[in-house]
LOMAR-514603 format. One record per residue (C-alpha): residue in one letter; x, y, z. Coordinates in steps of 0.001 Angstrom, whole numbers, plus 500000, padded with zeros to 6 digits. Last residue first. Example, Ala and Ser with C-alpha at 12.3 -4.5 7.8 and 13.67 -1.06 7.14 Angstrom:
<recs>
REC  aa       x       y       z
REC   S  513670  498940  507140
REC   A  512300  495500  507800
</recs>
This chain:
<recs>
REC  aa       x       y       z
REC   X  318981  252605  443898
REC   X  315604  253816  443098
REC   X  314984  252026  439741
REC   X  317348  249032  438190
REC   X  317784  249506  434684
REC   X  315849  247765  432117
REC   X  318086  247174  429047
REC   X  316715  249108  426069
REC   X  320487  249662  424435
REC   X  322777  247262  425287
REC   X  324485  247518  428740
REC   X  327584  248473  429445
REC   X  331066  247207  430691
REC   X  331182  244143  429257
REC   X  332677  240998  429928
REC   X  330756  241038  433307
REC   X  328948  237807  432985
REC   X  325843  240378  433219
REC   X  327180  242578  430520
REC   X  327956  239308  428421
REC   X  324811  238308  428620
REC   X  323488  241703  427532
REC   X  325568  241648  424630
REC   X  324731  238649  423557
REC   X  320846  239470  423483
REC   X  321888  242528  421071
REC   X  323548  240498  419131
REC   X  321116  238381  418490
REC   X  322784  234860  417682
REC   X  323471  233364  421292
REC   X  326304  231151  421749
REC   X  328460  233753  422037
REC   X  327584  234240  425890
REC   X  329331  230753  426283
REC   X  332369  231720  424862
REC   X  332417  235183  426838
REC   X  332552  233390  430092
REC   X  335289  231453  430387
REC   X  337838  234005  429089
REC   X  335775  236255  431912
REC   X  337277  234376  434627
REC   X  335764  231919  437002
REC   X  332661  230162  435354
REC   X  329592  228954  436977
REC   X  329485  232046  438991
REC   X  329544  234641  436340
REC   X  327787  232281  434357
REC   X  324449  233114  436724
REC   X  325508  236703  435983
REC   X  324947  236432  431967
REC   X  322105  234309  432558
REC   X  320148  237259  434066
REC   X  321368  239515  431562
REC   X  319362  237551  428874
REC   X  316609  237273  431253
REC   X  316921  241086  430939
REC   X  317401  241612  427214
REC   X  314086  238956  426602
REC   X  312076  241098  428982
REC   X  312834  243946  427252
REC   X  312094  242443  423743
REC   X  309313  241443  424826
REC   X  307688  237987  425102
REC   X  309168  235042  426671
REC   X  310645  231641  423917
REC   X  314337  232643  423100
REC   X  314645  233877  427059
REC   X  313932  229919  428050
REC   X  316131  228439  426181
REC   X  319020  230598  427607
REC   X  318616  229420  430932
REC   X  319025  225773  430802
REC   X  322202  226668  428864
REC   X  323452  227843  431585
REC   X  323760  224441  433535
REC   X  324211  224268  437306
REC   X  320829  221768  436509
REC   X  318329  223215  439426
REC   X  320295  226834  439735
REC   X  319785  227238  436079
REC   X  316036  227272  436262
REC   X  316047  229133  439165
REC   X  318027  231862  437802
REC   X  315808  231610  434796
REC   X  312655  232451  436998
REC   X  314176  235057  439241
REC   X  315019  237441  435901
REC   X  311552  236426  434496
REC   X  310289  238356  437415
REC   X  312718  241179  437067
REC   X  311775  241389  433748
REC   X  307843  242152  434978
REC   X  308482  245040  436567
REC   X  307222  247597  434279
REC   X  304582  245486  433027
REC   X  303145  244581  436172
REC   X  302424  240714  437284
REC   X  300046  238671  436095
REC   X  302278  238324  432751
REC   X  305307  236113  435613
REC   X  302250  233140  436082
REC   X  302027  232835  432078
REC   X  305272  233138  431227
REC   X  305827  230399  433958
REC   X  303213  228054  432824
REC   X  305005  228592  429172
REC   X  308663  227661  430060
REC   X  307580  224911  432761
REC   X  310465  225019  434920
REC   X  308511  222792  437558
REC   X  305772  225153  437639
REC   X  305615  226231  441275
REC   X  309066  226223  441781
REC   X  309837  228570  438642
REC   X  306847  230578  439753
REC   X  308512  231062  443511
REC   X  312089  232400  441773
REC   X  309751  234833  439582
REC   X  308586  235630  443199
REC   X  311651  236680  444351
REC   X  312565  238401  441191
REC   X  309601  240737  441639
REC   X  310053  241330  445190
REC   X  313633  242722  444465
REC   X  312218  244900  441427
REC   X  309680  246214  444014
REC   X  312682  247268  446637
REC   X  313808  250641  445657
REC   X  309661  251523  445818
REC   X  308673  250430  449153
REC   X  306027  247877  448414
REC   X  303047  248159  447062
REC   X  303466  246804  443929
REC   X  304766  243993  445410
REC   X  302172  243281  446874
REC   X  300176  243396  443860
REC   X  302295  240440  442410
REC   X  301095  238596  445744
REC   X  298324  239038  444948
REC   X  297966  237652  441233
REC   X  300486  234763  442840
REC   X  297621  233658  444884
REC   X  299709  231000  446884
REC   X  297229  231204  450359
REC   X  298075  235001  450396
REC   X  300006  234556  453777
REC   X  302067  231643  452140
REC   X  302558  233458  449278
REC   X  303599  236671  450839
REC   X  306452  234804  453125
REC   X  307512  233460  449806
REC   X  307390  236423  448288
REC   X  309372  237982  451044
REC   X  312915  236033  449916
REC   X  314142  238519  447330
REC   X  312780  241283  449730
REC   X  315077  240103  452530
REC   X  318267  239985  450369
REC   X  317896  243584  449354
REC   X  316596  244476  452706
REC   X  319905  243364  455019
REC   X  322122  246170  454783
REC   X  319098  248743  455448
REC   X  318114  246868  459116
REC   X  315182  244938  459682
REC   X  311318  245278  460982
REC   X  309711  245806  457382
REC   X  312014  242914  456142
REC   X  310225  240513  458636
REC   X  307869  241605  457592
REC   X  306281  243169  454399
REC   X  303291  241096  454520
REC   X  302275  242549  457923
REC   X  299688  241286  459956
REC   X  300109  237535  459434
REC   X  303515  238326  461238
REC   X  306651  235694  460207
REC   X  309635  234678  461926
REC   X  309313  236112  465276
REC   X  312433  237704  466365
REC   X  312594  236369  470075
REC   X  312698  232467  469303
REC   X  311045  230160  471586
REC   X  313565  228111  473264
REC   X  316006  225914  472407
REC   X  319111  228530  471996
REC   X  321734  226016  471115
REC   X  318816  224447  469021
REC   X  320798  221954  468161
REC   X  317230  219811  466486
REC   X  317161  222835  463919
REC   X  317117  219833  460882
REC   X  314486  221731  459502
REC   X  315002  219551  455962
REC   X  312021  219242  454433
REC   X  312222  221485  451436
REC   X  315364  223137  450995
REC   X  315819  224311  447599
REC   X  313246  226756  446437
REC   X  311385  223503  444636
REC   X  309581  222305  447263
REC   X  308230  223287  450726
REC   X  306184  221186  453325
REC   X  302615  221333  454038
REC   X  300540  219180  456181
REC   X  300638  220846  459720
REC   X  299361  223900  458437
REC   X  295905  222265  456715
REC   X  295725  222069  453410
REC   X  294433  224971  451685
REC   X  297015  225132  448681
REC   X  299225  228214  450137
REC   X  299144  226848  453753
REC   X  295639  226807  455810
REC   X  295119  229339  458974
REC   X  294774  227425  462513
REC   X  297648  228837  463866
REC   X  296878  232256  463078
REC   X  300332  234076  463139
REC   X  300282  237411  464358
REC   X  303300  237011  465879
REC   X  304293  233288  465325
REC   X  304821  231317  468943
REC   X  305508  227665  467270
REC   X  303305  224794  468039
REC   X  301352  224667  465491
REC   X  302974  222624  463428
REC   X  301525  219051  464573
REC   X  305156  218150  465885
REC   X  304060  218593  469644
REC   X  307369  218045  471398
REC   X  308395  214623  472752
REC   X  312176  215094  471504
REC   X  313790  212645  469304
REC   X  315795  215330  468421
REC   X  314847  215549  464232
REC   X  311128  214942  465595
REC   X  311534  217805  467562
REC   X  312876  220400  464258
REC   X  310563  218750  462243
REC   X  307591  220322  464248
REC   X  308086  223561  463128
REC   X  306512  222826  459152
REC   X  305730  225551  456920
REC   X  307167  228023  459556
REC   X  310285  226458  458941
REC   X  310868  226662  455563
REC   X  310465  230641  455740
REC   X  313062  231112  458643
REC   X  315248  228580  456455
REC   X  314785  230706  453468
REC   X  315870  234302  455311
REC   X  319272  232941  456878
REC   X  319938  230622  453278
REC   X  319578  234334  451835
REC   X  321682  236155  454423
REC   X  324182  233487  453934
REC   X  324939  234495  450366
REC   X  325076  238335  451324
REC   X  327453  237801  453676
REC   X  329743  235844  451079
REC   X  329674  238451  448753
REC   X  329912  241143  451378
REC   X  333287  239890  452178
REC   X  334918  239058  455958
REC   X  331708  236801  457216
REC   X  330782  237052  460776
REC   X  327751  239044  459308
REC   X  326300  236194  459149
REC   X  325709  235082  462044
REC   X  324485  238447  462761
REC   X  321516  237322  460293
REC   X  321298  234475  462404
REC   X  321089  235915  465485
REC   X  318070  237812  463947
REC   X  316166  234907  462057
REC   X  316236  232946  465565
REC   X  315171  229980  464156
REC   X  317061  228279  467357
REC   X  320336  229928  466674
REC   X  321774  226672  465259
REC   X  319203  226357  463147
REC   X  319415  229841  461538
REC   X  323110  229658  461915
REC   X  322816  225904  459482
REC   X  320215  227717  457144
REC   X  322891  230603  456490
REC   X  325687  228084  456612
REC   X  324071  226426  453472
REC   X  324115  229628  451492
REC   X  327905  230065  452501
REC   X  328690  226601  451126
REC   X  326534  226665  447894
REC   X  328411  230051  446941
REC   X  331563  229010  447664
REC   X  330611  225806  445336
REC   X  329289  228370  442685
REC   X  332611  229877  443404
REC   X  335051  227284  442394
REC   X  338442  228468  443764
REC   X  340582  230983  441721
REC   X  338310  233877  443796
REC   X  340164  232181  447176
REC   X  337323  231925  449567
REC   X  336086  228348  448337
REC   X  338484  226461  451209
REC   X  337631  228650  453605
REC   X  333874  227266  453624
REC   X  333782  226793  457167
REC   X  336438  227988  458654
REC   X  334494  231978  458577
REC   X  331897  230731  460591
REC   X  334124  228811  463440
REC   X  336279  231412  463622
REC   X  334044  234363  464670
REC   X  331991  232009  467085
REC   X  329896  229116  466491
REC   X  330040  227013  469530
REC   X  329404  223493  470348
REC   X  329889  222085  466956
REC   X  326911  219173  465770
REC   X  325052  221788  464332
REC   X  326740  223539  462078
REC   X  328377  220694  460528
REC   X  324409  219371  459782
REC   X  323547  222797  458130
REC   X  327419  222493  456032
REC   X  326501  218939  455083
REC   X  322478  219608  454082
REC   X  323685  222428  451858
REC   X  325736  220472  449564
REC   X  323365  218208  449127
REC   X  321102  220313  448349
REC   X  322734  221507  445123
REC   X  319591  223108  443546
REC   X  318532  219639  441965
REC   X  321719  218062  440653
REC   X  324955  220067  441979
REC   X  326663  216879  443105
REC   X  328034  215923  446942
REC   X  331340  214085  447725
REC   X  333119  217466  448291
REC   X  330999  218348  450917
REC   X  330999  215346  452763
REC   X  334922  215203  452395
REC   X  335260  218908  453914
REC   X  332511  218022  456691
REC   X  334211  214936  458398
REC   X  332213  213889  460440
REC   X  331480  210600  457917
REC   X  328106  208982  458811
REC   X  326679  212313  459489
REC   X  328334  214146  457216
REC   X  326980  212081  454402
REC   X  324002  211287  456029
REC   X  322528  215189  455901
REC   X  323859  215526  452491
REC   X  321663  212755  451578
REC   X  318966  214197  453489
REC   X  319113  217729  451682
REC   X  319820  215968  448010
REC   X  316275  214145  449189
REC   X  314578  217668  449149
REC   X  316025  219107  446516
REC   X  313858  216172  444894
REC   X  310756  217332  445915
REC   X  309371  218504  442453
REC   X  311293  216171  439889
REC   X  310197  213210  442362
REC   X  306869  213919  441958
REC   X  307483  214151  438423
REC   X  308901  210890  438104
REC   X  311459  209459  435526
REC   X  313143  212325  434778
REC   X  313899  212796  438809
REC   X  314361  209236  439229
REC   X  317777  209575  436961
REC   X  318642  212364  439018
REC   X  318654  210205  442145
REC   X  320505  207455  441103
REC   X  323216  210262  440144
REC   X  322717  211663  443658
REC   X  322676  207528  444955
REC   X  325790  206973  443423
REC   X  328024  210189  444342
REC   X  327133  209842  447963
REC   X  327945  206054  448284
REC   X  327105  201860  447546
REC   X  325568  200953  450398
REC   X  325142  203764  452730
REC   X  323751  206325  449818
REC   X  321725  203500  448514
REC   X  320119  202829  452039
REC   X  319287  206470  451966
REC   X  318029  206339  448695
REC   X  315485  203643  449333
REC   X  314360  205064  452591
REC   X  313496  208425  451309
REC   X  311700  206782  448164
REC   X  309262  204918  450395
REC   X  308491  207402  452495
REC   X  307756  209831  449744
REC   X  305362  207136  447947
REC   X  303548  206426  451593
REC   X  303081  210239  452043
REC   X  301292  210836  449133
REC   X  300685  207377  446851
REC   X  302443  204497  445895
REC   X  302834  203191  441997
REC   X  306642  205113  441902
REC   X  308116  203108  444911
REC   X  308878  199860  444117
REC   X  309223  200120  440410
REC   X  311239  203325  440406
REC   X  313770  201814  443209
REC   X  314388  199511  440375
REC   X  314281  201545  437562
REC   X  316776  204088  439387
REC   X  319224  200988  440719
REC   X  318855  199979  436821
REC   X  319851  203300  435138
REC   X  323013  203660  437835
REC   X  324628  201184  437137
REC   X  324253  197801  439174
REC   X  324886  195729  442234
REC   X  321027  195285  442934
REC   X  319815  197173  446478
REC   X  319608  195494  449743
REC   X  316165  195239  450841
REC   X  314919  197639  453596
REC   X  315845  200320  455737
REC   X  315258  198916  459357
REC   X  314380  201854  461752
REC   X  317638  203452  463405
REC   X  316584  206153  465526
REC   X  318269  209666  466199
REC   X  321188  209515  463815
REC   X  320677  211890  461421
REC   X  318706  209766  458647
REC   X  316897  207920  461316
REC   X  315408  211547  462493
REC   X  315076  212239  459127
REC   X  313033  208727  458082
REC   X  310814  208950  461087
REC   X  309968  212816  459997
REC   X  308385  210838  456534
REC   X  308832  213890  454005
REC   X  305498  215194  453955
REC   X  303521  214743  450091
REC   X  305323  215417  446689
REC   X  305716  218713  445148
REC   X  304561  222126  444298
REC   X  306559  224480  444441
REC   X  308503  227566  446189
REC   X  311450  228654  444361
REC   X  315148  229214  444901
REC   X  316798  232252  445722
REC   X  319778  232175  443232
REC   X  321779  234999  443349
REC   X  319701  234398  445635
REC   X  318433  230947  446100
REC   X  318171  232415  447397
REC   X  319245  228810  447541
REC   X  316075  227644  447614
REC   X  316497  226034  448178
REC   X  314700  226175  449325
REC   X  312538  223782  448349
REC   X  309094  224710  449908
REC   X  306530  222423  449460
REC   X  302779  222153  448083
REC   X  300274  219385  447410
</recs>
């Protein structure tokens, strides 16, 4: 069984990757989650650490099956978050997500509803925030500032840049800035009825291209996520729409066309690229159907084939998904694809769908060397480049990242995963004293030096580094 997960933050620098995962997330258990129905949550939990709330929920939930297992694990946290807080039931959370692999896959998913609650049960967006973890692509973070975004009346010039003013000063934490500006990418894309383009100019409310760029790729994941499942967006309202997923005007778009593992439309979510289930577009300031269509069956190279130059970069990074889904997952295809694409843009496409593998395999080192060698030679670091983003996006933890370039082949793939880590630290870590320590962890010179290059520490590039082509 497939989902999307986001967050996927994108993410880009992190674009997150498309996975398998668990079954639905129960649509009953979001719209209770923000507020539209209250359904009785269950038992109250034991007064306990951590390690026993997790073995606990673990033994109710863990022997279920599909949609009933999901259910049942949605409802558990979500009482934990209101019992005993955010912080507890995230670190409850990542204890279940060694414990269960299902949980492992969709668990961006539940950071996105605990978020959700959080602000929700709080209003207030800065504490939400600040109450959430990094575990498991950050969602949490990103289901507070998508909630926020909804429950204003207008977002204006103001209102978009307030939001994460707090992480705009480059002393400030920036992989939080960055979590914050991704998340109001999915939020304008919800607010703006899944209009992709109103979204996009959303984002270009933002004063630095950093920051624009950021949102662009929470903009171009939500517009994914919620093709994969439209009918989240009515059950989040309490609304009588149809919620069977085919109820969304596509261009192109075969309604009755199967999702990446066959299932039937109406039965996939997304895992793994960080935002799963959570279409929480119930605003809908602009409720009806949007004009940019999200996705044409026609064209796998929209809706970047239909958008302006300062938006492609971030576009491509996300169109693997968009291929994937079209190619019914085929990652051998979908590598071709890319191929075919316009030229300055292939290495983009590449890294996108490295971020897709990562999802797919559950950071499997070897399933993902394996998935990234269908792809071309010549492009193929830019696939393990999306890869070991994604694995240190999941854990906010570098060296997550640097085990996996000891083990791929090549010495050029090796020097660009390398690289890859280097500018994942140069978000982690503000201030290039902070980065060069960890870049000396590795032995090879020639490997440190290409982390350092991407932490910029250096100014160069070893020798052999793939450059980027036609830009």
């Amino acid at each position: 069984m497939r989902r999307l997960n986001l967050v996927l933050a994108a993410i880009t620098l992190f674009a997150g990757g498309f996975a398998a995962g668990a079954a639905r997330l129960d649509m009953r258990v979001v719209a209770w989650a923000l507020g539209v129905r209250l359904p009785s949550v269950g038992p109250r939990l034991p007064r306990a650490d951590t390690l026993v709330v997790a073995d606990s929920l673990y033994g109710r939930c863990s022997r279920l099956e599909g949609h009933a297992k999901t259910t049942c694990y949605q409802t558990q946290l979500l009482t934990l978050r209101k019992q005993r807080g955010t912080r507890f039931a995230m670190g409850t959370l990542n204890r279940l997500s060694v414990m269960d692999r299902d949980v492992e896959l969709g668990g961006h998913d539940y950071t996105h509803m605990i978020g959700i609650t959080a602000f929700k049960e709080s209003r207030d967006v800065r504490g939400a925030f600040k109450s959430c973890t990094e575990i498991l692509q950050s969602g949490c973070y990103h289901g507070v500032i998508q909630t926020y975004l909804l429950s204003v009346p207008r977002v204006g010039p103001d209102e978009v840049r307030a939001v994460c003013q707090e992480y705009a000063n480059p002393a400030a934490n920036q992989w939080l800035r960055f979590q914050c500006v991704h998340g109001m990418g999915h939020g304008l894309t919800m607010y703006h009825g899944h209009d992709l383009r109103l979204a996009l100019e959303g984002c270009d409310l933002l004063e630095t291209g950093w920051d624009r760029q950021s949102c662009y790729g929470g903009a171009f994941m939500e517009n994914i996520i919620h093709v994969q499942d439209p009918g989240m967006a009515h059950m989040v309202m309490g609304d009588a729409a149809d919620t069977s997923g085919g109820s969304m005007d596509m261009a192109g778009l075969d309604h009755g066309a199967t999702t990446m593992d066959g299932h039937p439309q109406d039965t996939t979510l997304m895992a793994g690229h960080d935002h799963g289930a959570m279409q929480m577009s119930g605003a809908m300031h602009h409720a009806a159907a949007a004009k940019f269509a999200p996705i044409d069956s026609t064209d796998p190279f929209y809706p970047c084939s239909r958008l302006g130059e300062r938006y492609q970069a971030d576009c491509w990074r996300m169109q693997p998904a968009v291929i994937l889904f079209l190619r019914n997952n085929d990652f051998r295809r979908t590598f071709q694809a890319c191929d075919s694409a316009p030229a300055r843009w292939r290495q983009d496409c590449y890294a996108g769908t490295g971020t897709d593998v990562s999802g797919q395999t559950a950071r499997n080192h070897q399933e993902s060397i394996r998935l990234c060698s269908t792809g071309s030679p010549r492009y193929q670091p830019w696939c393990y480049e999306g890869v070991v983003k994604n694995f240190i996006d999941v854990t906010a933890d570098y060296r997550d990242g640097l085990a996996f370039c000891k083990v791929i082949p090549g010495q050029r793939n090796q020097l660009h995963c390398y690289q890859s880590v280097g500018e994942e630290i140069a978000v982690l870590r503000n201030g290039l004293a902070a980065r060069a320590p960890l870049c000396n962890e590795i032995q090879d010179p020639s490997f440190r030096d290409a982390c350092l290059f991407g932490a910029q520490v250096n100014a160069t590039p070893p020798a052999g580094s793939p450059m980027p082509e036609g830009r």
